[in-house]
GUDREN-852119 format. One record per residue (C-alpha): x, y, z; residue in three letters. Coordinates in steps of 0.02 Angstrom, whole numbers, plus 50000, padded with zeros to 5 digits. Layout:
% GUDREN-852119
XYZala/...
//
This chain:
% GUDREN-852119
504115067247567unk/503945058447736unk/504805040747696unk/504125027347817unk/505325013147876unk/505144996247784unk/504704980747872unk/506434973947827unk/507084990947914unk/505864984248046unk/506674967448047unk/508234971548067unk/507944984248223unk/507034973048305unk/508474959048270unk/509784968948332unk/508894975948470unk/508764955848561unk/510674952648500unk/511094966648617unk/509884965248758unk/509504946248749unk/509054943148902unk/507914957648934unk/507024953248798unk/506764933248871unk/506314941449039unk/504594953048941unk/504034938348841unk/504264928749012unk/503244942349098unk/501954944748985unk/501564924748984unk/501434925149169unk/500344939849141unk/499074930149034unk/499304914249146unk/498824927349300unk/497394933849197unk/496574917949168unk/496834911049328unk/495174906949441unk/495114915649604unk/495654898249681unk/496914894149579unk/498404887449671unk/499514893849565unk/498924911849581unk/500204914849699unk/501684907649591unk/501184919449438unk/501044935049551unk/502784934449622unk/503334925349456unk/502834943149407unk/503414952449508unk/505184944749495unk/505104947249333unk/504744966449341unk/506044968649442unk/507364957149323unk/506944968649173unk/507674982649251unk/508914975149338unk/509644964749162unk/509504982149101unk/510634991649211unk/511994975049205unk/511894976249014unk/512334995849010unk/513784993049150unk/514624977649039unk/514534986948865unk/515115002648938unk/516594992949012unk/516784983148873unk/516774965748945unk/516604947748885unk/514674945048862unk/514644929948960unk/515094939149124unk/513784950949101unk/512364936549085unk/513124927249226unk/513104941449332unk/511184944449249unk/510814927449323unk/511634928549475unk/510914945149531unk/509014939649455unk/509074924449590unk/509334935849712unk/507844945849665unk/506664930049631unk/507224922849821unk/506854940549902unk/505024941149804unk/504854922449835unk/505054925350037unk/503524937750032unk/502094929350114unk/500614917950037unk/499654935650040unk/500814949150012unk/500494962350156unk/500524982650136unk/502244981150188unk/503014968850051unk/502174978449941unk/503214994149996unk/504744985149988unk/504324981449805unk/504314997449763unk/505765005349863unk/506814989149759unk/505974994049591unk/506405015549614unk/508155007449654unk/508424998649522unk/507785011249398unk/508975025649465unk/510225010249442unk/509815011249258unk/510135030549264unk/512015029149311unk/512605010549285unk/513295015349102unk/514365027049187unk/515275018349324unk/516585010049203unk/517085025149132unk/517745043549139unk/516205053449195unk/515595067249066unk/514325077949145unk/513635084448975unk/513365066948901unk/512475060249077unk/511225072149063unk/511275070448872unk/510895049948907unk/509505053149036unk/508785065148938unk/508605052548802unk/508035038848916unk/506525047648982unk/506175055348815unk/506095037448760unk/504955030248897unk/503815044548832unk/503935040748652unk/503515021248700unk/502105022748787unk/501245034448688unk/501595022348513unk/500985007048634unk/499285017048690unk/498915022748496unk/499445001848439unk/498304995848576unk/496945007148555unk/497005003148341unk/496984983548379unk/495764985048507unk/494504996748387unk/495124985548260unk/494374970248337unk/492664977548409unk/492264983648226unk/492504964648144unk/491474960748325unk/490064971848289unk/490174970348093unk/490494955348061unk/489814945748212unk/491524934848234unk/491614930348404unk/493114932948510unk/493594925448670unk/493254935048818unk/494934940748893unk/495694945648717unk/495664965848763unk/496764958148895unk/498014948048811unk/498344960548675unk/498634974948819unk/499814962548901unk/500794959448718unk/500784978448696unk/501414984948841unk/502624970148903unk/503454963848719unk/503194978948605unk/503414993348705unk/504854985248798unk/505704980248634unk/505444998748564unk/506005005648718unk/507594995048726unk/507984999848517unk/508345017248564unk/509275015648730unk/510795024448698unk/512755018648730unk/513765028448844unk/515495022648780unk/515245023048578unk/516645033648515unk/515785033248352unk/514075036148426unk/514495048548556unk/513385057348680unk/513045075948628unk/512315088248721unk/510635094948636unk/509715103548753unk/507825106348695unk/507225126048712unk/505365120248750unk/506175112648916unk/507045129048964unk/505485138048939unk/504715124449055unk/505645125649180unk/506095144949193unk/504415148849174unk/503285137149246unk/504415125649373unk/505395136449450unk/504135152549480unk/502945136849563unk/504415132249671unk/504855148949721unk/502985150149773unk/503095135549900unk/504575141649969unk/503925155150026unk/502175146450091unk/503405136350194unk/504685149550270unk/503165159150308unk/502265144150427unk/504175141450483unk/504005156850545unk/502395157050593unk/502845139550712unk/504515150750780unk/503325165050827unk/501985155250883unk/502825142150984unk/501845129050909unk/502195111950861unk/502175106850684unk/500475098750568unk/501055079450539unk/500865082650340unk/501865096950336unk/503555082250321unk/502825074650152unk/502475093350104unk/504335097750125unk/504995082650060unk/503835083849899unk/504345102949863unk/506355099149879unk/506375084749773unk/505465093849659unk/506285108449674unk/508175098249641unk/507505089749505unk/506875105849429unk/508555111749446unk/509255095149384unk/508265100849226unk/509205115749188unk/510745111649227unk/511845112349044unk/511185128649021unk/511355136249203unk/513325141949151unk/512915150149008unk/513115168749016unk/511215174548999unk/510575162649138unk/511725166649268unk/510285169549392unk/509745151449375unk/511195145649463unk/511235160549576unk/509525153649611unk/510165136249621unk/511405140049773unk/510265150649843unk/508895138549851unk/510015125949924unk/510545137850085unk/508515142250093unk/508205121750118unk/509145122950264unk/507725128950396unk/506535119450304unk/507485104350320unk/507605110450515unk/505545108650516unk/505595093950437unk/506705082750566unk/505825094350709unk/504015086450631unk/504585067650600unk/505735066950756unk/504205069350874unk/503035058950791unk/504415046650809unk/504695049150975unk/502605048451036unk/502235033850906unk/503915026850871unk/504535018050693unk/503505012650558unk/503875011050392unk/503235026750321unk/504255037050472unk/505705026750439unk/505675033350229unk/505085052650278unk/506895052050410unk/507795041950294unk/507325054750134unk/507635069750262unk/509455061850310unk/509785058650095unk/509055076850074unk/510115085450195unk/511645077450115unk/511305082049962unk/511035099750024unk/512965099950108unk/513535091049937unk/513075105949837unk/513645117449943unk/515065113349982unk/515725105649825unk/516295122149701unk/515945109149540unk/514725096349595unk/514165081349478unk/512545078849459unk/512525059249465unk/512875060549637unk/511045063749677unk/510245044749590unk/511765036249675unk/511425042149821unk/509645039449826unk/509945019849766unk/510855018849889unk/510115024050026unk/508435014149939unk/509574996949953unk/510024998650128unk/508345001050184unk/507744983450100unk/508854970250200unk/510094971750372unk/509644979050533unk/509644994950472unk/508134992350368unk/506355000550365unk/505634981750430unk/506884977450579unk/506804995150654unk/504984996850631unk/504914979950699unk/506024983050828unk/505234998450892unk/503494996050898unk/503734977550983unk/504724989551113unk/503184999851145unk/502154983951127unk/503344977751288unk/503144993851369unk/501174993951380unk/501174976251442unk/502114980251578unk/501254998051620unk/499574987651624unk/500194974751742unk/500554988251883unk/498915000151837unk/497595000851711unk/497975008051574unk/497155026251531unk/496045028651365unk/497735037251254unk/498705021451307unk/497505008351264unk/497175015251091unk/499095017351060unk/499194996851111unk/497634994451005unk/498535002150858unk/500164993650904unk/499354977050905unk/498524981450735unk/500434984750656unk/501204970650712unk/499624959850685unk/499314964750506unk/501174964750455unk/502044949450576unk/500674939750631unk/500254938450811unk/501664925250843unk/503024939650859unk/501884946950993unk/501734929851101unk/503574930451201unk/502854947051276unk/501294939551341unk/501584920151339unk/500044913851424unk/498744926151374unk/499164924451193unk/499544904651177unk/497764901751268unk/496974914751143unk/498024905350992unk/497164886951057unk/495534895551016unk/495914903450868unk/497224903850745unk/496814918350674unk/496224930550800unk/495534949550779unk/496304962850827unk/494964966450962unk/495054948351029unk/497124950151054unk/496524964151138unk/495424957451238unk/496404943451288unk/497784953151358unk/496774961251472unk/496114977751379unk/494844984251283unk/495244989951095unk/495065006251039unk/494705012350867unk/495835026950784unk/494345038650789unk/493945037550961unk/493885051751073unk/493925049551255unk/492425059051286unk/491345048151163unk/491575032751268unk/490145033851378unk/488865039051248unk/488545025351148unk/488995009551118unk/488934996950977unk/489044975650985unk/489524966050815unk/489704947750826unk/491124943450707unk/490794924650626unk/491834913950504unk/490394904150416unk/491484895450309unk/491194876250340unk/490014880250511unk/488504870550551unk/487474875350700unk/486524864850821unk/484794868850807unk/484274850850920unk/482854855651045unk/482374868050942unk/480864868450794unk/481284882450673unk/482444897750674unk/482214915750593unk/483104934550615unk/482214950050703unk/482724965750673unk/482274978450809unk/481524993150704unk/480884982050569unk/479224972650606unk/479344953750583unk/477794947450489unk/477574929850391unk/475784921750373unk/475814901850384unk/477804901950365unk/478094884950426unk/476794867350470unk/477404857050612unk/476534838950653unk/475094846750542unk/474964862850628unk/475334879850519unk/476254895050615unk/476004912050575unk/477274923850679unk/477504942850702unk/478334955750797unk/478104971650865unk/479234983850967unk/478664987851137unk/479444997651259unk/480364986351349unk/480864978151171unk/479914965551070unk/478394958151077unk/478494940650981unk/476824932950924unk/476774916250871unk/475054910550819unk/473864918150962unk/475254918851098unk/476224931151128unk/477874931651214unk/478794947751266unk/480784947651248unk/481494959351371unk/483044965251251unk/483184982951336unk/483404976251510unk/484614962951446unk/485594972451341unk/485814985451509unk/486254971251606unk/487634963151483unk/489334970951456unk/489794963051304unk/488594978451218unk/490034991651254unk/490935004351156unk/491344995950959unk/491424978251044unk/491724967850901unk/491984950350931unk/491704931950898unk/490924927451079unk/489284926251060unk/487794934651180unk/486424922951204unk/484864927251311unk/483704914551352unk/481654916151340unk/480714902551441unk/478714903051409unk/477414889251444unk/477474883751260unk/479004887851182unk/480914886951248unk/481564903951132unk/483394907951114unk/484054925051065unk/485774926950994unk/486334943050944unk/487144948450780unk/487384965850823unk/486564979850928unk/486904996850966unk/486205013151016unk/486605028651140unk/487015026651336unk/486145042551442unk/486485045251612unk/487305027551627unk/485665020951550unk/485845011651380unk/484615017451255unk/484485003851090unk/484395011050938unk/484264994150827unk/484884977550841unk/484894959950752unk/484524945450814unk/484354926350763unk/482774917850841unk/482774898750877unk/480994891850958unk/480484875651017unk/478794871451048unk/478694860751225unk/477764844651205unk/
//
C-alpha cells in the first residue's frame, strides 16, 4: 500500500530545506509580499514603482542565492562566505534594477531577461566549478533539476486550483464573503513560497560522497528524442540547405526572418543532442553521434546564411538590440560549432558557460547590446543631419531618420539626440518637454514617415490628427457664446440646445459641396472646409501633431471659429478630396 508522508515527515523537509537554503527562502517570502503589496496597489500609488523593481530584484536574487549556495557547498566553504558573497552580489543586482527608469522601457525589460537566462544557466553549472568535473553526474544533476521544475509546478497548479475551488464552493454554499483579491494572494503564496520551497527540497548536491550523482537515464526520453526530435530536426535541415541553395543559385539576398529561423533550429537541434548524450556511446546508438558530428559540419553553411542575413541588415539599418543578440548568438553558435569539432572528447558544460557568458557581457561595458546600439544608431542619427543640411533628404532617408528618432526617442529620451542638433531641439524642448516623434521631426527640418509608408502612397491621400494633452487644460472660450463638435459625414442636429439673454437656439448642419452648411436658428452660414483644407498644408500625409489649424468664419451675426481635430481623405490630380473630418465649433453672436 501507497504510504503517504506524515506532516512531521513534512515538517522536517520543509525545516531542513531553509537550514540549507536560508536565504533563498527569505528572498520568496520577500517576493511574494512585494507581490501582494504590488497587487493592491492603486494605479497612482507612488510606491508602485518601488514594489515593481523591489520585484524584480528579487526574482533575480532567488536565482542568483541559488547558484552561490550550490558553488559554496560543493566547495565546502564556511557558510558565512557564501551569504556574504549572497549579499554582496544581490546589491549589485538591486542597484542595476534600481537604475531602470521611472517607466521601465522595452529595452530594460530585455536586459531583465538576458540577466535572468544568465543567471539560470549559472544555476546549471555553479555546483561544478569547485570540483573535478564528471560528465555523467552533470547531466545526471540537470536532468534532475528540470525534472524538478516540472514536478513543482504541476503540484503548485493542482494546490492552487484545490484552494481556489475550495474557496468558491464555501462562496457559493455558504455565502461567506471573501475579499476581492484573495484568488490573487493565494496564487502569489503558491507559486512564490510553496513551489519555491518544494523546488529547493529536491535540488540535488553535486559533492555528496554519500549521496552521489548516478547516471539514470529515462527510456521515454530516448524514445523522445530519437524519434520525434531528431527526425523534426533533420527535416529543417534540409528546408534550410535547400533555400541555401536556392539563394546560391538564385543570386538573391536573404528573407530578414530566415536569422531567428536558423538560430531557433540549432539551438534546438544542440540541445536535442544535449538530450542524448549518456547514451550516444553506447554500442547500439552509434549513429546518434555519427549524426551528432555530422550535424555539427552541416551548421556550417547555415551559419554562413545566417551572418550573410544579419550582417546586411546591420550594415543598411545599423545596431539595435535585437541585431546585436541574433550576431552575438551567431558568434556563441559558431564557437560552439568549432568546440565540438575540434575537441575529440568535448564536455558538455561548455555550452551553458558559454552562453552565460556571453549573456553577462552583453548587460554592462562598451561592448554591450545598449552602448553599441546606442552608439550606432546616434551615428546614423549624425549622418542624416548632416546629409539634410547640404540637400533634402529623399523619401527612404527620411523614414530611416523617422525610425531612428523613434529608437532613440522611446529608449534615451530626446536629450541624447540634442548635441547633434543644438538649436532645433533646445527651441522644440522650451515648448515641450515631452515631444512626439513627429514634432522632433518636424523641428529638425523633415517630415516623419510611418514604417508602412510607400513612396508611391504619398501623394494620394493624406490624413491631419491634432495630438492634445488634456490633462489640467482649460481653453479660452472669451468672445465666444457656446461651443460644440461637427463631424463632416454626420449631420449635426439639436432642437433648442442652448437659451442666451432669453433667446433659445436650435442648430443643424448639412454637407454641401463645398463643405458644411451651418444653420443656427433661421441663418445659415456656409463653412468653406474643402477650399481651406486645399489651401492649408498642415492636412498632409499622417501629419500628426499638437499645432493646431484654426480657420476663421466671419458672418453678420456670429464670429465662428473652426479648429480641427482631425481630417483626412484622398488627394487626385493634386486636388484634395475630404473624406471626413472633426471639428470643434466656437460661435459668438455679435451684439
Amino acid at each position: 500500500m501507497a504510504k503517504f508522508p506524515s506532516f512531521q515527515n513534512v515538517l522536517n523537509t520543509t525545516q531542513r530545506t531553509i537550514l540549507r537554503f536560508p536565504l533563498e527562502f527569505l528572498i520568496s517570502i520577500t517576493g511574494t509580499i512585494l507581490a501582494i503589496f504590488l497587487n493592491e496597489a492603486e494605479y497612482d500609488d507612488p510606491n508602485k514603482e518601488l514594489y515593481v523593481k523591489a520585484l524584480m530584484s528579487s526574482s533575480l536574487c532567488l536565482v542568483l542565492f541559488l547558484s552561490a549556495s550550490l558553488f559554496f557547498i560543493a566547495a565546502k566553504k564556511n557558510n558565512l562566505l557564501r551569504y556574504l558573497t549572497s549579499i554582496i552580489l544581490g546589491s549589485l543586482i538591486f542597484l542595476f534594477v534600481f537604475n531602470f527608469h521611472e517607466d521601465i522601457t522595452d529595452i530594460e525589460i530585455q536586459q531583465f531577461i538576458v540577466l535572468n537566462i544568465a543567471l539560470h544557466l549559472l544555476v546549471s553549472f555553479a555546483g561544478f566549478l569547485p570540483r573535478a568535473y564528471n560528465q555523467d553526474e552533470f547531466w545526471e544533476f540537470n536532468k534532475q533539476l528540470f525534472l524538478r521544475i516540472l514536478t513543482a509546478g504541476l503540484y503548485s497548479i493542482v494546490l492552487y486550483a484545490g484552494l481556489a475551488l475550495a474557496i468558491l464552493a464555501i462562496d457559493k454554499l455558504f455565502h461567506v464573503e471573501f475579499y476581492n483579491h484573495i484568488y490573487f494572494h493565494i496564487f502569489f503564496i503558491i507559486s512564490g513560497i510553496f513551489n519555491t520551497t518544494f523546488f529547493l527540497s529536491g535540488v540535488p548536491e553535486t559533492n555528496n560522497e554519500q549521496v552521489p550523482l548516478i547516471l539514470n537515464y529515462p527510456k521515454g526520453l530516448k524514445n523522445f528524442t530519437q524519434y520525434v526530435l531528431l527526425p523534426l530536426i533533420s527535416l529543417y535541415l534540409v528546408i534550410l540547405i535547400c533555400y541555401e541553395a536556392k539563394i546560391l543559385v538564385t543570386l538573391s539576398l536573404p528573407v530578414g526572418w530566415v536569422s531567428y529561423l536558423v538560430l531557433v533550429f540549432a539551438i534546438f537541434g544542440i540541445l536535442s543532442f544535449l538530450l542524448v548524450h549518456p547514451i550516444a556511446t553506447e554500442k547500439a546508438n552509434l549513429w546518434i553521434r555519427t549524426f551528432n558530428r555530422l550535424f555539427y559540419f552541416l551548421l556550417i553553411p547555415l551559419l554562413g546564411l545566417l551572418f550573410w542575413a544579419i550582417l546586411y541588415r546591420i550594415n543598411l539599418y545599423g545596431f539595435t538590440h535585437e541585431r546585436y543578440y541574433v550576431l552575438l548568438l551567431s558568434i556563441w553558435l559558431t564557437i560552439v560549432v568549432a568546440y565540438f569539432l575540434i575537441q575529440k572528447q568535448p564536455k558538455i558544460k561548455f555550452i551553458p558557460i558559454s552562453m552565460c557568458l556571453a549573456a553577462l557581457l552583453s548587460l554592462v561595458g562598451p561592448q554591450s547590446a545598449n552602448s553599441i546600439s546606442k552608439y550606432s544608431q546616434l551615428s546614423r542619427f549624425e549622418m542624416y543631419i548632416e546629409k539634410g543640411k547640404k540637400e533634402k533628404l529623399a523619401f527612404e532617408h527620411e523614414k530611416a531618420l523617422s525610425s531612428i528618432v523613434s529608437f532613440l526617442q522611446d529608449n534615451y529620451g530626446i536629450e541624447v539626440m540634442v548635441p547633434y542638433a543644438k538649436t532645433k531641439l533646445e527651441a522644440l524642448l522650451k515648448k515641450d518637454k515631452f515631444p512626439s516623434d513627429q514634432e522632433i521631426m518636424n523641428s529638425l527640418g523633415f517630415e516623419y514617415r510611418y514604417e508602412y509608408d510607400r513612396k508611391n502612397d504619398l501623394d494620394t491621400n493624406f490624413y491631419y490628427y491634432l495630438y492634445e494633452n488634456e490633462d489640467n487644460q482649460v481653453t479660452n472660450i472669451h468672445g465666444q457664446d457656446f461651443l460644440f463638435t461637427l463631424s463632416y459625414n454626420n449631420t449635426f442636429k439639436c432642437d433648442n440646445c442652448t437659451s442666451i439673454d432669453g433667446k433659445s437656439y436650435t442648430i443643424k448642419s448639412k454637407k454641401t459641396d463645398y463643405g458644411l452648411d451651418l444653420q443656427i436658428n433661421q441663418d445659415i452660414v456656409p463653412l468653406k472646409i474643402n477650399d481651406f483644407v486645399n489651401a492649408n498644408s498642415n492636412f498632409r500625409r499622417n501629419n500628426h501633431t499638437n499645432e493646431k489649424v484654426i480657420q476663421k468664419v466671419d458672418n453678420p451675426k456670429y464670429t465662428i471659429t473652426l479648429t480641427y481635430v482631425s481630417a483626412n481623405g484622398n488627394i487626385v490630380k493634386g486636388k484634395k478630396i475630404l473624406t471626413n473630418c472633426l471639428i470643434k465649433v466656437m460661435v459668438g453672436i455679435k451684439k
